[in-house]
N, C-alpha and C positions, 0 to 999 in steps of 0.2 A: 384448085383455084376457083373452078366453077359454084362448088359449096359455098368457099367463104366470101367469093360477091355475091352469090344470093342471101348470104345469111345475114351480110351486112345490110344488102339491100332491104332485106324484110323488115331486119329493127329497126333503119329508118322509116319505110313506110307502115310498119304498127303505130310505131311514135307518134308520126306525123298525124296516124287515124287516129288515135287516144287524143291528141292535144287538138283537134280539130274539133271532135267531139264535144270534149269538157268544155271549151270555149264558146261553144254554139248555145251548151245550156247556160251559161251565164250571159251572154245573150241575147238569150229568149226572155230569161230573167228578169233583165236590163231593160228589155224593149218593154216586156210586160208592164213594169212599175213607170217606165215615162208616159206609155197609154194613159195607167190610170191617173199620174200626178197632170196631165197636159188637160184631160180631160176634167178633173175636179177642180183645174184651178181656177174657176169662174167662182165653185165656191168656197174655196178658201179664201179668194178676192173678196170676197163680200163678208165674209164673216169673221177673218181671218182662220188661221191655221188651229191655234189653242181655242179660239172661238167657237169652229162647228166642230171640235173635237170635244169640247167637254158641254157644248150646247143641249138643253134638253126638251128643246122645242121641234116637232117634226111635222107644219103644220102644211101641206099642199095647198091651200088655199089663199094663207096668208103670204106665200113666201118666207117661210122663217125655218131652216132646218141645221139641227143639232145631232150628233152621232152618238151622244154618249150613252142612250138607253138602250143601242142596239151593240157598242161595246161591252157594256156592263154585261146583257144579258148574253153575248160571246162567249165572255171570259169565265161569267157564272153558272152557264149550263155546262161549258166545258171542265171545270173544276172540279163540280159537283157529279159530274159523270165520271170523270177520271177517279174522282175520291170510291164512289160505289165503286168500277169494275175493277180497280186495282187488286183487291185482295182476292176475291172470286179468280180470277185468271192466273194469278198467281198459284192460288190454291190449284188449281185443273193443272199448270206446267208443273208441279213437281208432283201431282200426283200421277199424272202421265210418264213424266221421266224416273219417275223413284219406286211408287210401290205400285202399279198398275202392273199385270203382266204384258207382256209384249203384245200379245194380239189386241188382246184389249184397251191398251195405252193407243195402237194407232187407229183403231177406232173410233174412239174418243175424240184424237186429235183432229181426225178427218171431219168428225162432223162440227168440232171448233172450228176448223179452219174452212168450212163450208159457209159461216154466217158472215165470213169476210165477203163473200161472191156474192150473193142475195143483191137487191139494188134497194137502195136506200129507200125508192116510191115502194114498195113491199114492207119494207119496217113499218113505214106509214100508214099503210093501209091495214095494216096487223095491230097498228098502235090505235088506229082511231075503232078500229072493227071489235078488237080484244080488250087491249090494255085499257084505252076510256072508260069503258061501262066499268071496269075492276076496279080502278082505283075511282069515280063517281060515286058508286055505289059501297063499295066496301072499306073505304079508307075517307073521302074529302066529306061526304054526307055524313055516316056519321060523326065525324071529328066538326062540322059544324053545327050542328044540331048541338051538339056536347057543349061546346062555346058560346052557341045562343041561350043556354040555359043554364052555364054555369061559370061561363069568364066572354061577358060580351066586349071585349077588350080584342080580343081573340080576332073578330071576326073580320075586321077590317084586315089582319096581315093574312087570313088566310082567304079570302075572297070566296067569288061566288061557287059552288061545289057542279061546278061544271063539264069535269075532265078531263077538259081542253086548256091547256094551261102547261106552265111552266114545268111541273112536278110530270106530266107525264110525255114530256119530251125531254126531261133529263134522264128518266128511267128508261127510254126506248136507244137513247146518244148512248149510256152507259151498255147498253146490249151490244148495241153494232162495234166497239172499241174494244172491245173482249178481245175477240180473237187476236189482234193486233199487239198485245202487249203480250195474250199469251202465248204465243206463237215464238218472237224473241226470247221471252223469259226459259221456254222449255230448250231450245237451241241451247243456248247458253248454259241451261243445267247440265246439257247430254255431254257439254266440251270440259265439266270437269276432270282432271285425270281421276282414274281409278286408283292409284298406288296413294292420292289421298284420300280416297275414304275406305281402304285397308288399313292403313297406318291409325284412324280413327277407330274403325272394329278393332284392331289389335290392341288399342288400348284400353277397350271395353267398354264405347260408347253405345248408346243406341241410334236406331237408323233413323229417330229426330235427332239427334244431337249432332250426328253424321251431317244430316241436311242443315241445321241452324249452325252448326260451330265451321262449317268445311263449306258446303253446297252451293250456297247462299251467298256467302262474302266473294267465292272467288268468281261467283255468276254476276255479281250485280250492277258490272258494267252494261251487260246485257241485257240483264232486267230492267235496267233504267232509261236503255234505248225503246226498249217496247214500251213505257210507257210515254217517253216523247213522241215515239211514231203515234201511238192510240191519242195524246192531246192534240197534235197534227192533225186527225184526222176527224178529233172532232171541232176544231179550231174553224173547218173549212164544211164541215154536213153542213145539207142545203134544205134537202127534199122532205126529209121524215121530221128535220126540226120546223120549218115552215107549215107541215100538215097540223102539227100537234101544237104548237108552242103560243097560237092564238094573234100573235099578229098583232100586239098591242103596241101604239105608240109612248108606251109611259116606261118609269124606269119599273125595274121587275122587283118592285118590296113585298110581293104577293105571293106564298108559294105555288098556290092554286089558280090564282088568275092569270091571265093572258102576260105575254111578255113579248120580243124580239132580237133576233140575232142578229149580222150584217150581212150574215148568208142573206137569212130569211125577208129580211128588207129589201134585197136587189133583186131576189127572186119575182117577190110580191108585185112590185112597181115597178120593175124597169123595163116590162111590155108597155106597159100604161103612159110613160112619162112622154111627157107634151115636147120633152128639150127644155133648152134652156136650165133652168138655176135650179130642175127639181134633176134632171138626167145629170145635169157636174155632179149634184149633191150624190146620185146616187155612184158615180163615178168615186167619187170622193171618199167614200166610205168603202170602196174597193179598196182604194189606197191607203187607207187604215186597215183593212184587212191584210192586205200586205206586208205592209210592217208590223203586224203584229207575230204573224207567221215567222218573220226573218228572224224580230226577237226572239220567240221561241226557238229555232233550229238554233242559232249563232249560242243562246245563253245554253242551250243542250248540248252544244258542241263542243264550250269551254268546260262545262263539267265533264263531260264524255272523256275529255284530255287526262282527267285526273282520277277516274275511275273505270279504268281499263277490265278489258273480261282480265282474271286472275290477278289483279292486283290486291284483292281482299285480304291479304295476310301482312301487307307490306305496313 
């Protein structure tokens, strides 16, 4: 008797902690987004809401501010990161999970999953100490020297051979997202069953065809979560894209020149702001950062439904 009132007692009070819990983070959620929408709505009052949202004016001085060149350059350093590290991470979880031997595969993985832990002001400072002077020197100078002398049409969309700019804060976002997608994708390859890809050698494939025809399809519910968590995560970098990415209030048509996130916009100014219509604004553009975030989780969430780990054969 003693057993089954405590047993009963317990699943209520597990239940009651789980539902307390889940509850709390939406929430926090909830409270988060009214902060930012209560606090930017001075200016959305003033500009309206589709107004400083596709505005492209960012001026402190004048009072005139626009989000849209620090969404654009969000969405575009984060695309363009996700585009580069996909395949690289990919490539590392099935070469970790499939032909690496064991010692060596967690090896490997350790020090993958080590550049998760690093803190983004270290990417930073690795980006402007290293990676600057690399691509400055060896990639943006001469590719405009080339354009100055041979397509000056060129040089406007590749800007001044600086650095510092858009191009080497996409390639440093695309580093720190690695681990993150590959991390997921190799999980997901190790949950394959074995009895398929014996039934696969038994039919006398090789152990690419094993990985492309079997591996692959019934992992890539999984693979697809790592690469929403790695957009996630660069949806929201603050520190290493703000060192690098040049701090430009314009839209980012330049690969090389300066650009802005809405990380790197709130970072930048929101010690500085006076209050008033520049602190909403920069409130404001939390709030678009926010919803931009939700869409992604929500739109990843509805695909997620439809492409389950192992549903790849169905």
């Amino acid at each position: 008797m003693r057993s089954r009132i405590y047993g009963r007692l317990g699943d209520r009070v597990f239940t009651t902690v789980l539902v307390a819990l889940g509850g709390a983070v939406m929430l926090i959620a909830a409270l988060m987004a009214w902060e930012l929408w209560s606090g930017g709505a001075e200016a959305f009052r003033t500009f309206g809401f589709w107004g400083f949202t596709l505005g492209r004016e960012w001026d402190v001085v004048a009072g005139r501010f626009g989000a849209w060149p620090f969404l654009l350059g969000t969405v575009l350093t984060s695309a363009v990161a996700l585009g580069l590290a996909f395949l690289p991470s990919l490539a590392a979880a099935i070469a970790i999970a499939e032909y690496a031997p064991r010692w060596l595969g967690e090896v490997v993985a350790y020090l993958i999953d080590l550049l998760a832990a690093l803190p983004s002001v270290v990417y930073g400072l690795w980006g402007i100490f290293v990676l600057v002077p690399l691509v400055r020197d060896h990639l943006e100078q001469p590719l405009f020297l080339w354009s100055a002398a041979h397509a000056p049409a060129l040089m406007g969309l590749l800007g001044p051979p600086t650095g510092i700019g858009l191009l080497s804060a996409v390639l440093v976002l695309a580093l720190m997202i690695i681990p993150y997608s590959s991390s997921l994708a190799r999980d997901a390859i190790r949950l394959v069953p074995r009895e398929q890809r014996e039934a696969m050698y038994a039919l006398g494939a090789t152990r690419w065809e094993v990985v492309r025809r079997v591996v692959l399809p019934y992992a890539r519910g999984g693979i697809f979560a790592g690469v929403i968590l790695a957009l996630a995560r660069a949806l929201g970098e603050t520190m290493a894209v703000t060192m690098l990415i040049g701090n430009g209030h314009q839209l980012p048509f330049s690969a090389f020149g300066p650009a802005a996130t809405m990380a790197s916009v709130i970072a930048n100014e929101f010690a500085e702001a006076d209050g008033g219509l520049q602190l909403s604004s920069l409130l404001a553009v939390g709030f678009l950062l926010f919803l931009l975030s939700l869409l992604v989780n929500v739109a990843a969430d509805w695909v997620l439904r439809r492409m389950a780990v192992g549903e790849g054969q169905k």
